[in-house]
PyMOL Python script that loads the backbone (N, CA, C, O; Angstrom):
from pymol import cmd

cmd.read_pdbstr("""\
ATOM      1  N   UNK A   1     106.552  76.407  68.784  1.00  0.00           N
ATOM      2  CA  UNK A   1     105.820  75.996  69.960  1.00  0.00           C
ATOM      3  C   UNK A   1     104.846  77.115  70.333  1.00  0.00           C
ATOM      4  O   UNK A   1     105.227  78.282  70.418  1.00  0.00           O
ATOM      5  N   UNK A   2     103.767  76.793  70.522  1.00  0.00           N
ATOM      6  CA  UNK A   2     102.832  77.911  70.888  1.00  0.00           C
ATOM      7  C   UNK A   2     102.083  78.059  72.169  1.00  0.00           C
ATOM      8  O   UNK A   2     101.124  77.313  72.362  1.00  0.00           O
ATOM      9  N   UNK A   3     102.419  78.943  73.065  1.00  0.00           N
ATOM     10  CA  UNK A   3     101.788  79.037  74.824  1.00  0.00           C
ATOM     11  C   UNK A   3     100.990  79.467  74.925  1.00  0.00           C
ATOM     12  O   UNK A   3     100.798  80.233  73.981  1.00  0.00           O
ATOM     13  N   UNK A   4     100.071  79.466  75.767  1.00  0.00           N
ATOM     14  CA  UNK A   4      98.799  80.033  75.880  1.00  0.00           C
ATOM     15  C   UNK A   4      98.774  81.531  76.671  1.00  0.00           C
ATOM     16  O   UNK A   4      99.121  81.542  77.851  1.00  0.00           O
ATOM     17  N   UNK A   5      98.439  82.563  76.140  1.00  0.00           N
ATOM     18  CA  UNK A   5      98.224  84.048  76.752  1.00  0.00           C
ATOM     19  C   UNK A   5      97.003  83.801  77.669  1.00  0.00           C
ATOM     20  O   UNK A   5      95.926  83.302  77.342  1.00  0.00           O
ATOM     21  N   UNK A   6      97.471  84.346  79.138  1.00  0.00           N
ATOM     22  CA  UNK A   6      96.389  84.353  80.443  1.00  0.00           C
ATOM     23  C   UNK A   6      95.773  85.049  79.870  1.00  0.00           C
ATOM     24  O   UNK A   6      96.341  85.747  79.030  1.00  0.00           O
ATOM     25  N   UNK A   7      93.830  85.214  80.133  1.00  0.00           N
ATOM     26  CA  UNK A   7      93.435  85.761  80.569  1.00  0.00           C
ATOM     27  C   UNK A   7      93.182  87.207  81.481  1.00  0.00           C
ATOM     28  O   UNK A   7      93.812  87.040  82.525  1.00  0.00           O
ATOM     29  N   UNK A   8      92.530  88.522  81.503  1.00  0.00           N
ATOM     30  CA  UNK A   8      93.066  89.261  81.995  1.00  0.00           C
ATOM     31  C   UNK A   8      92.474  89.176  83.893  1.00  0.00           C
ATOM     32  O   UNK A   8      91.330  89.300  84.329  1.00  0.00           O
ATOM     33  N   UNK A   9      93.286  89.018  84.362  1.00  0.00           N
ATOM     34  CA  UNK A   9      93.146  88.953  85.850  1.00  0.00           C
ATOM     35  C   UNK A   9      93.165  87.541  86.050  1.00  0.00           C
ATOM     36  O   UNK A   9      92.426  87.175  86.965  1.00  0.00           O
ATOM     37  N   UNK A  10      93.663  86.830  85.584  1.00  0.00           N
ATOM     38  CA  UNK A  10      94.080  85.577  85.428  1.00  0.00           C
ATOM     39  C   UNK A  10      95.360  85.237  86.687  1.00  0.00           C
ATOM     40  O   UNK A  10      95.326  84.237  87.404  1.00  0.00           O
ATOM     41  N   UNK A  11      96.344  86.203  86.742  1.00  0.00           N
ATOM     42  CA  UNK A  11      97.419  85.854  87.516  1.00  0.00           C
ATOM     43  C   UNK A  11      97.406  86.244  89.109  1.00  0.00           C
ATOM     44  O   UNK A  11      98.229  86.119  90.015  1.00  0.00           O
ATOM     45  N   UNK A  12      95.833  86.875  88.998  1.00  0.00           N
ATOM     46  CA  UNK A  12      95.897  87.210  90.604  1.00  0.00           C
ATOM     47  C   UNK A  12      94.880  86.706  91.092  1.00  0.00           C
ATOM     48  O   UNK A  12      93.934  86.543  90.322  1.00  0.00           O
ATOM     49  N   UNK A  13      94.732  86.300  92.492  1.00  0.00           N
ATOM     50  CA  UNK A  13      94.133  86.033  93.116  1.00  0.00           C
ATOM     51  C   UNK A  13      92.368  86.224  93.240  1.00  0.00           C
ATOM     52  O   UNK A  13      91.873  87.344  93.367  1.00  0.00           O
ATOM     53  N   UNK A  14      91.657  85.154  93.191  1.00  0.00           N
ATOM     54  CA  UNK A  14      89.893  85.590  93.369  1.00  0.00           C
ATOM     55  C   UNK A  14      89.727  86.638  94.455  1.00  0.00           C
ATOM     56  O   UNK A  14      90.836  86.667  94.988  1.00  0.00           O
ATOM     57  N   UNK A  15      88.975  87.482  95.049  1.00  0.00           N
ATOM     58  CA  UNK A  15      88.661  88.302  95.900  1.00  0.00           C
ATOM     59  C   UNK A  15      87.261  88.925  95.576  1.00  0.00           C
ATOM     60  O   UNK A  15      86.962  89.733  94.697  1.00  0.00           O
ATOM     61  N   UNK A  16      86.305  88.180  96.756  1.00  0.00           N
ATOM     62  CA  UNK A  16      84.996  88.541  96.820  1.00  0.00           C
ATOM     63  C   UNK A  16      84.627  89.843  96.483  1.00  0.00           C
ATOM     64  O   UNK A  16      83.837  90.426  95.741  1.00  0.00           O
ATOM     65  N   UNK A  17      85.724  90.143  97.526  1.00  0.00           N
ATOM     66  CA  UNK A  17      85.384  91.762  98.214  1.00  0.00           C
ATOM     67  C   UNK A  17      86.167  92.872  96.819  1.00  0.00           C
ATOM     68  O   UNK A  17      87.081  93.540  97.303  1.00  0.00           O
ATOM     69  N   UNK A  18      86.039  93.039  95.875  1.00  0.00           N
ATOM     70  CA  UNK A  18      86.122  93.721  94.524  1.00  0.00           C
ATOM     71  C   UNK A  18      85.077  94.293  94.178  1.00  0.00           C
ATOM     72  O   UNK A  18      84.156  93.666  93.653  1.00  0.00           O
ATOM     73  N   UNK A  19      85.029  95.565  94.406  1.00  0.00           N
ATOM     74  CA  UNK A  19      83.628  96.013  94.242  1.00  0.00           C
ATOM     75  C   UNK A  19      83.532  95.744  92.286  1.00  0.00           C
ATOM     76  O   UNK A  19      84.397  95.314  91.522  1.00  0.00           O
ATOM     77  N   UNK A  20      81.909  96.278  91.970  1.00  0.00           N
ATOM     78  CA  UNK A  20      81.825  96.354  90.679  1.00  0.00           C
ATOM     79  C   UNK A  20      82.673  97.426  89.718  1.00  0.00           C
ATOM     80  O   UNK A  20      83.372  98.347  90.140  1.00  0.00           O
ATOM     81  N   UNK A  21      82.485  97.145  88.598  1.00  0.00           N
ATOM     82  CA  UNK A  21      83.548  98.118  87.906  1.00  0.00           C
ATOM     83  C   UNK A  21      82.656  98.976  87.191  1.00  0.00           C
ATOM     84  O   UNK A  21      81.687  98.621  86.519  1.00  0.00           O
ATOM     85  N   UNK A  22      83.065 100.124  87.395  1.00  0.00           N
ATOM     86  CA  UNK A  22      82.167 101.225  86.985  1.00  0.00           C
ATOM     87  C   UNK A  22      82.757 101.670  85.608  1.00  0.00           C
ATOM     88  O   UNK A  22      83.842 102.233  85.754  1.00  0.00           O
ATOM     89  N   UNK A  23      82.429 101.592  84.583  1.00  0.00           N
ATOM     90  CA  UNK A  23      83.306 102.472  82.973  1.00  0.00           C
ATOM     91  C   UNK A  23      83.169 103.608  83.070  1.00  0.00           C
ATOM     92  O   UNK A  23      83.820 104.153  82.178  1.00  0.00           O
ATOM     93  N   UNK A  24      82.437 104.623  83.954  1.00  0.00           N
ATOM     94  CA  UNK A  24      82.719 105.831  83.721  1.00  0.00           C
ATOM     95  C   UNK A  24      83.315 105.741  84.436  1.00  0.00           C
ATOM     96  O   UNK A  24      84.354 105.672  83.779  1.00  0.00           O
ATOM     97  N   UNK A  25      83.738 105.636  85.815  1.00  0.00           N
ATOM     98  CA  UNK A  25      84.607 106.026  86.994  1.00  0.00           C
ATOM     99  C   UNK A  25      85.866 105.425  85.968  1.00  0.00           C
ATOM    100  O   UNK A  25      85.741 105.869  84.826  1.00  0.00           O
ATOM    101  N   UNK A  26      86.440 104.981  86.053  1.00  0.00           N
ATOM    102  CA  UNK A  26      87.514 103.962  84.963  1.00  0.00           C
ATOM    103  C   UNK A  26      87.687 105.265  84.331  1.00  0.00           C
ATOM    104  O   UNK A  26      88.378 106.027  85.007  1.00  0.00           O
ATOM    105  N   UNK A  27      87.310 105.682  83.361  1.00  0.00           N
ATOM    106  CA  UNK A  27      87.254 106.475  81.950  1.00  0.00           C
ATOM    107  C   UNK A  27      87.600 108.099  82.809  1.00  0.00           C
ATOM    108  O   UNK A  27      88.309 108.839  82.129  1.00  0.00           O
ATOM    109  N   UNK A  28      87.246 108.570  83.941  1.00  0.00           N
ATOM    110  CA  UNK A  28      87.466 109.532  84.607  1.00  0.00           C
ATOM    111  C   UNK A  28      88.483 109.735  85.149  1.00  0.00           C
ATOM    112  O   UNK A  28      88.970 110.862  85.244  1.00  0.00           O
ATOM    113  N   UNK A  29      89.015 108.667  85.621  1.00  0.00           N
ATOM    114  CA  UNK A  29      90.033 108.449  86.515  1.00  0.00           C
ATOM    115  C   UNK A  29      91.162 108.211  85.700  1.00  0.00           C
ATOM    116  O   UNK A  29      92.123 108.941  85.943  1.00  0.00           O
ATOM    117  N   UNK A  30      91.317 107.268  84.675  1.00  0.00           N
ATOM    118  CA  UNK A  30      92.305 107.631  83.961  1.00  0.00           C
ATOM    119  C   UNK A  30      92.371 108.816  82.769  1.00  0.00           C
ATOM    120  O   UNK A  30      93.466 109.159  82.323  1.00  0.00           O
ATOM    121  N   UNK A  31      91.558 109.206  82.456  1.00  0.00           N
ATOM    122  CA  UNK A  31      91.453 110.840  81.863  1.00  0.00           C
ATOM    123  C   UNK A  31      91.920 112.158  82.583  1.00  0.00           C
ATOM    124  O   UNK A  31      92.631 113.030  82.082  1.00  0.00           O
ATOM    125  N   UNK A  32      91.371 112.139  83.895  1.00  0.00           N
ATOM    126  CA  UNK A  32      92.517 112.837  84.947  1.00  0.00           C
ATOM    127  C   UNK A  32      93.925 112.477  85.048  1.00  0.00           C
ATOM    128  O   UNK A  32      94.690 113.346  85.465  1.00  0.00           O
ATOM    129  N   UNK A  33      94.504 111.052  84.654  1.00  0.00           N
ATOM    130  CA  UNK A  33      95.843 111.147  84.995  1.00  0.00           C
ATOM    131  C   UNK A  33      96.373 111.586  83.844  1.00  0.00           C
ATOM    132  O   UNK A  33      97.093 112.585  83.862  1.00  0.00           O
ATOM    133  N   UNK A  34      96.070 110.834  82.527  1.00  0.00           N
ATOM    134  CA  UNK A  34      96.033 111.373  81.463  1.00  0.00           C
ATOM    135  C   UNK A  34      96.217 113.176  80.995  1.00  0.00           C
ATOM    136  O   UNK A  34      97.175 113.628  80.367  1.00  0.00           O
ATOM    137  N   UNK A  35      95.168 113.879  81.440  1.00  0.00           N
ATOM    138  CA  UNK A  35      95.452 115.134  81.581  1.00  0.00           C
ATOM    139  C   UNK A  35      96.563 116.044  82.278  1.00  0.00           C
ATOM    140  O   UNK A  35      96.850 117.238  82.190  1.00  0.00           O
ATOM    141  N   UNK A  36      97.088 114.918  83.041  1.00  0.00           N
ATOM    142  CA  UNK A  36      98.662 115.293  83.825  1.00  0.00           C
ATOM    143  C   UNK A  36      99.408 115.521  83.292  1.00  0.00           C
ATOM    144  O   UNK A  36     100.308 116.246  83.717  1.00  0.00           O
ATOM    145  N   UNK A  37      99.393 114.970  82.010  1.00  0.00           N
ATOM    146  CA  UNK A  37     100.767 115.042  81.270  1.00  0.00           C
ATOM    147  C   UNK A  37     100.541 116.260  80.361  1.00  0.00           C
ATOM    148  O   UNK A  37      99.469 116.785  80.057  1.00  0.00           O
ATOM    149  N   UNK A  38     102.041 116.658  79.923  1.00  0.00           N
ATOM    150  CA  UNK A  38     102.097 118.096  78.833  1.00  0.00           C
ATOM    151  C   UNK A  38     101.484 117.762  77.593  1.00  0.00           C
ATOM    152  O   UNK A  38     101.485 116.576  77.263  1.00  0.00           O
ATOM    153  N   UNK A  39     100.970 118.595  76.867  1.00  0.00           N
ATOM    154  CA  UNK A  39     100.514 118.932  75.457  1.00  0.00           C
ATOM    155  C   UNK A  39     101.417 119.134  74.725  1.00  0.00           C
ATOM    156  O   UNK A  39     102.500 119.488  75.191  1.00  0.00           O
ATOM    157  N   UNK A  40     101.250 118.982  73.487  1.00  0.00           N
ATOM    158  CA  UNK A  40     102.259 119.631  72.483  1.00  0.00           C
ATOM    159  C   UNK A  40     102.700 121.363  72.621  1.00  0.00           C
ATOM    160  O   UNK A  40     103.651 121.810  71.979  1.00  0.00           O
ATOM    161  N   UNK A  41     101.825 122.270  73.589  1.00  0.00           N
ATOM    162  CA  UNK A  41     102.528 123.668  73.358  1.00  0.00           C
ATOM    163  C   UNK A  41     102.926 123.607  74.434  1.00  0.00           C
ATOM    164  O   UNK A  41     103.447 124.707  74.618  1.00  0.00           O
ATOM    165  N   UNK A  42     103.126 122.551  76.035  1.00  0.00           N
ATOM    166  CA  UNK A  42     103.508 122.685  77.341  1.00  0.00           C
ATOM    167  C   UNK A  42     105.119 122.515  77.251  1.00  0.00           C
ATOM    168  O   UNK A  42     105.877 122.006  76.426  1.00  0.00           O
ATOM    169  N   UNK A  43     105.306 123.275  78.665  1.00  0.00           N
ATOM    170  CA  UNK A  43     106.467 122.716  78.930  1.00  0.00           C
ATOM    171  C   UNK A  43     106.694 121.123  78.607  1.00  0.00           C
ATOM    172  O   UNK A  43     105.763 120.360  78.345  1.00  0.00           O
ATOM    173  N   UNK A  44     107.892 120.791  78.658  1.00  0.00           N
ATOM    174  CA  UNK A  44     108.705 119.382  78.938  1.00  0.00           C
ATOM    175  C   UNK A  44     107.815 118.902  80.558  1.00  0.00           C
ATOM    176  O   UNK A  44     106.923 119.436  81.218  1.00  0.00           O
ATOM    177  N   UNK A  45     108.442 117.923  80.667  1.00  0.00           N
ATOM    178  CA  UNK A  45     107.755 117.230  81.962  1.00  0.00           C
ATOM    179  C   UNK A  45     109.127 115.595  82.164  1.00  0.00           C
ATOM    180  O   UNK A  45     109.652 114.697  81.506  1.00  0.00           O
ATOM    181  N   UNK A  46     109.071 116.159  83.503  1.00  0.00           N
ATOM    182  CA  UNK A  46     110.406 115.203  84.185  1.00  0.00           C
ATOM    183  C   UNK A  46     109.763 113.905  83.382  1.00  0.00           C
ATOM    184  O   UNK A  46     108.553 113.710  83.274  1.00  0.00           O
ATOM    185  N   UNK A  47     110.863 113.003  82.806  1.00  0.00           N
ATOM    186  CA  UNK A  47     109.835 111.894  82.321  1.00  0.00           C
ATOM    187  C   UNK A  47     110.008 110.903  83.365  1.00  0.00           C
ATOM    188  O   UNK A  47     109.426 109.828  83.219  1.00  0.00           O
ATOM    189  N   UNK A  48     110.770 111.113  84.470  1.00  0.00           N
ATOM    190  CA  UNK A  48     110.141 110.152  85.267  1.00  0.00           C
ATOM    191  C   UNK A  48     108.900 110.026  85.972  1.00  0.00           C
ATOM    192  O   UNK A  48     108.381 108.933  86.199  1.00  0.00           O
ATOM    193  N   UNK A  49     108.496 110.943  86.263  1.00  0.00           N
ATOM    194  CA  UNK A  49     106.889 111.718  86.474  1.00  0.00           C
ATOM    195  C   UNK A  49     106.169 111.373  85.428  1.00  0.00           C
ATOM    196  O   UNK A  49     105.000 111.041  85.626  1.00  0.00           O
ATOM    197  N   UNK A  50     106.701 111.376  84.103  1.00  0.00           N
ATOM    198  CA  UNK A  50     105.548 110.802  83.050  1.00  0.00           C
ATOM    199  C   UNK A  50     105.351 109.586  83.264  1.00  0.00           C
ATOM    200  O   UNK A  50     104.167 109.258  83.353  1.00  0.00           O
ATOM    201  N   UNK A  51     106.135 108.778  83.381  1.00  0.00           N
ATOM    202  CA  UNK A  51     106.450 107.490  83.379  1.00  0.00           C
ATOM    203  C   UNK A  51     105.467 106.765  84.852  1.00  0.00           C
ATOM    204  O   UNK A  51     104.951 105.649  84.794  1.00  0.00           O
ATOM    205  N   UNK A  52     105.398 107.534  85.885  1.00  0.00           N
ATOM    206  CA  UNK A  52     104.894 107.686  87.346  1.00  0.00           C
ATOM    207  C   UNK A  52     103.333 107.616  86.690  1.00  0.00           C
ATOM    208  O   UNK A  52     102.454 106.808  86.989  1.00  0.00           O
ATOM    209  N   UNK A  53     103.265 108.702  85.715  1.00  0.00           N
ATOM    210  CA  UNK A  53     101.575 108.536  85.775  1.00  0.00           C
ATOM    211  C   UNK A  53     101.111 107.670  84.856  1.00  0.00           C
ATOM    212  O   UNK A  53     100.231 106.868  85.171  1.00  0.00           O
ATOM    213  N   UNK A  54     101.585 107.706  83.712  1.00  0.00           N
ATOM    214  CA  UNK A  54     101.431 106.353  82.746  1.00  0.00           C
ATOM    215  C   UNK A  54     101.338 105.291  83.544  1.00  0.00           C
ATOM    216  O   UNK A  54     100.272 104.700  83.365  1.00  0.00           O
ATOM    217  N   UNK A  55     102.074 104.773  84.412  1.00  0.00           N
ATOM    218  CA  UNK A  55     101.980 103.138  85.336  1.00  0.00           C
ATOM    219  C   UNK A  55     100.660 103.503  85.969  1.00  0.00           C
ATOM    220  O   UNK A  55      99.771 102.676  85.768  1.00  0.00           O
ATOM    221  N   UNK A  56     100.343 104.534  86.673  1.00  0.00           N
ATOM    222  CA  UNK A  56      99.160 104.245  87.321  1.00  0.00           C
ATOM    223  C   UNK A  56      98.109 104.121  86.378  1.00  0.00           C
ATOM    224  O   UNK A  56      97.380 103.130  86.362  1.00  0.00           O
ATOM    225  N   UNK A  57      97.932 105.515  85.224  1.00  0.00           N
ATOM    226  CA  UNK A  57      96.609 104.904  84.111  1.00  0.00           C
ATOM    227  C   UNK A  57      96.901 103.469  83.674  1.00  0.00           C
ATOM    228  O   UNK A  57      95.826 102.924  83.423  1.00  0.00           O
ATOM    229  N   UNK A  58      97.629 102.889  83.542  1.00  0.00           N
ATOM    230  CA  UNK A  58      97.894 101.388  83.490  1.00  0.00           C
ATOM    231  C   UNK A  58      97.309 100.606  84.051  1.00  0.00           C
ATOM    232  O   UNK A  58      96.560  99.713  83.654  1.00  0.00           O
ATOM    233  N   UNK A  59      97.941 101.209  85.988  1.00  0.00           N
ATOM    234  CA  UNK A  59      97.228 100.042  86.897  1.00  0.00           C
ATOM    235  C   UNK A  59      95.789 100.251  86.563  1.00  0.00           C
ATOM    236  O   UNK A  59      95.156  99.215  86.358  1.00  0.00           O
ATOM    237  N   UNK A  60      95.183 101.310  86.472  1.00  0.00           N
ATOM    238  CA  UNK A  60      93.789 101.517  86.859  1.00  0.00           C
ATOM    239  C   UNK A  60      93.169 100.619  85.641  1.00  0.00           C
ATOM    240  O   UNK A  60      92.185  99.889  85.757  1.00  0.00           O
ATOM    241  N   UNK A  61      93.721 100.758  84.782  1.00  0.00           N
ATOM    242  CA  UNK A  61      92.759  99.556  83.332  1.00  0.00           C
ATOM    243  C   UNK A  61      93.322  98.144  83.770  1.00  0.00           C
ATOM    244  O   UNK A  61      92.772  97.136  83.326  1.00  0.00           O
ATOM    245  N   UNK A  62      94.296  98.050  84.543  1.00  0.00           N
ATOM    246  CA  UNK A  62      94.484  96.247  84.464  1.00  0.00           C
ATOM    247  C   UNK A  62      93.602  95.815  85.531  1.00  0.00           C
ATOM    248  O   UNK A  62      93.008  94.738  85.466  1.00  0.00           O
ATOM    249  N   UNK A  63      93.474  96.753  86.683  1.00  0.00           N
ATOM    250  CA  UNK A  63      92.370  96.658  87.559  1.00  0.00           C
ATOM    251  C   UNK A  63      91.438  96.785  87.564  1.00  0.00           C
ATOM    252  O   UNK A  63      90.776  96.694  88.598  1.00  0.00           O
ATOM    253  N   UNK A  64      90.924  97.063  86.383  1.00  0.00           N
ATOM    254  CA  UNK A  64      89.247  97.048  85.755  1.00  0.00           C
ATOM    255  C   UNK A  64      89.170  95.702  85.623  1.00  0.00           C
ATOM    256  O   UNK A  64      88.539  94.846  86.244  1.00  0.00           O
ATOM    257  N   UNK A  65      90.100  95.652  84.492  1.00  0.00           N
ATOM    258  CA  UNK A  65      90.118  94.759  83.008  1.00  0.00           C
ATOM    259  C   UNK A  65      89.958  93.364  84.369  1.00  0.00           C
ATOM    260  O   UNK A  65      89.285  92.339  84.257  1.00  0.00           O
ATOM    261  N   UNK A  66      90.583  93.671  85.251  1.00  0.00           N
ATOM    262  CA  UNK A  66      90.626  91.930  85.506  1.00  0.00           C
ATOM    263  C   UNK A  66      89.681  91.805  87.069  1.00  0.00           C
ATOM    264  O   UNK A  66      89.537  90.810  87.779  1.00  0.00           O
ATOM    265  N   UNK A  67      89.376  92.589  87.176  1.00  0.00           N
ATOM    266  CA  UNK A  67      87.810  92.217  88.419  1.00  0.00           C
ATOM    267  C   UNK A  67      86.555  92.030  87.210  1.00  0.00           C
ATOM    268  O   UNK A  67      85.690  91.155  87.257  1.00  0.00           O
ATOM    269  N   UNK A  68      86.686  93.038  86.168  1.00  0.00           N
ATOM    270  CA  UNK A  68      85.467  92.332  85.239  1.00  0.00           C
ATOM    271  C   UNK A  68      85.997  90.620  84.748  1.00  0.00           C
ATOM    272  O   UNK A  68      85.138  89.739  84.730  1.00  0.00           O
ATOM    273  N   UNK A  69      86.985  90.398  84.493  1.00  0.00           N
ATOM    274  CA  UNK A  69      87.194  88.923  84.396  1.00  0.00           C
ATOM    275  C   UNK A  69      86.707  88.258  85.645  1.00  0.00           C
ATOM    276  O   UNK A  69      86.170  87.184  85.373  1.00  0.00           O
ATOM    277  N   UNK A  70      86.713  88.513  86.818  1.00  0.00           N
ATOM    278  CA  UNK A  70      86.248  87.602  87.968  1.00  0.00           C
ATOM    279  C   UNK A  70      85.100  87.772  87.798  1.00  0.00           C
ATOM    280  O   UNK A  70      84.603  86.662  87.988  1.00  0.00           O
ATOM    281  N   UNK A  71      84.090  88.668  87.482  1.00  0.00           N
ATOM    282  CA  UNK A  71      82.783  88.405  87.406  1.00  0.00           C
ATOM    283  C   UNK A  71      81.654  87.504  86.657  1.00  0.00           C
ATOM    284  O   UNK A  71      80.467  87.628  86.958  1.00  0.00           O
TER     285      UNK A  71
END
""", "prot")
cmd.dss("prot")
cmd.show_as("cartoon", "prot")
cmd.util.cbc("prot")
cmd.orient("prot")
């Protein structure tokens, strides 16, 4: 049986008021969280704190990804 995969921003709500999506701001913003995390010569890092910033570089691309779908 085969289902159909939503769309991205498909499961939430239309909203006028979404400003435009900027790819550098996007690309900055998750490159800063990105840079949060340790390197291969850093300390360890609580991985729940990793885990903390990974979800947000997450949110920030699903919240691109799906106001450019409303447009």
């Amino acid at each position: 049986m085969s289902t159909s995969i939503p769309l991205p921003g498909q499961h939430r709500p239309p909203d006028s008021a979404t400003p435009a999506v900027e790819p550098d701001s996007v690309e900055s913003e998750v490159d800063a969280l990105l840079n949060r995390l340790p390197g291969d010569r850093d300390a360890p890092m609580d991985l729940d704190l990793q885990a903390q910033i990974l979800e947000r570089a997450h949110d920030v691309l699903v919240n691109a990804l799906s106001s450019v779908d409303r447009t």
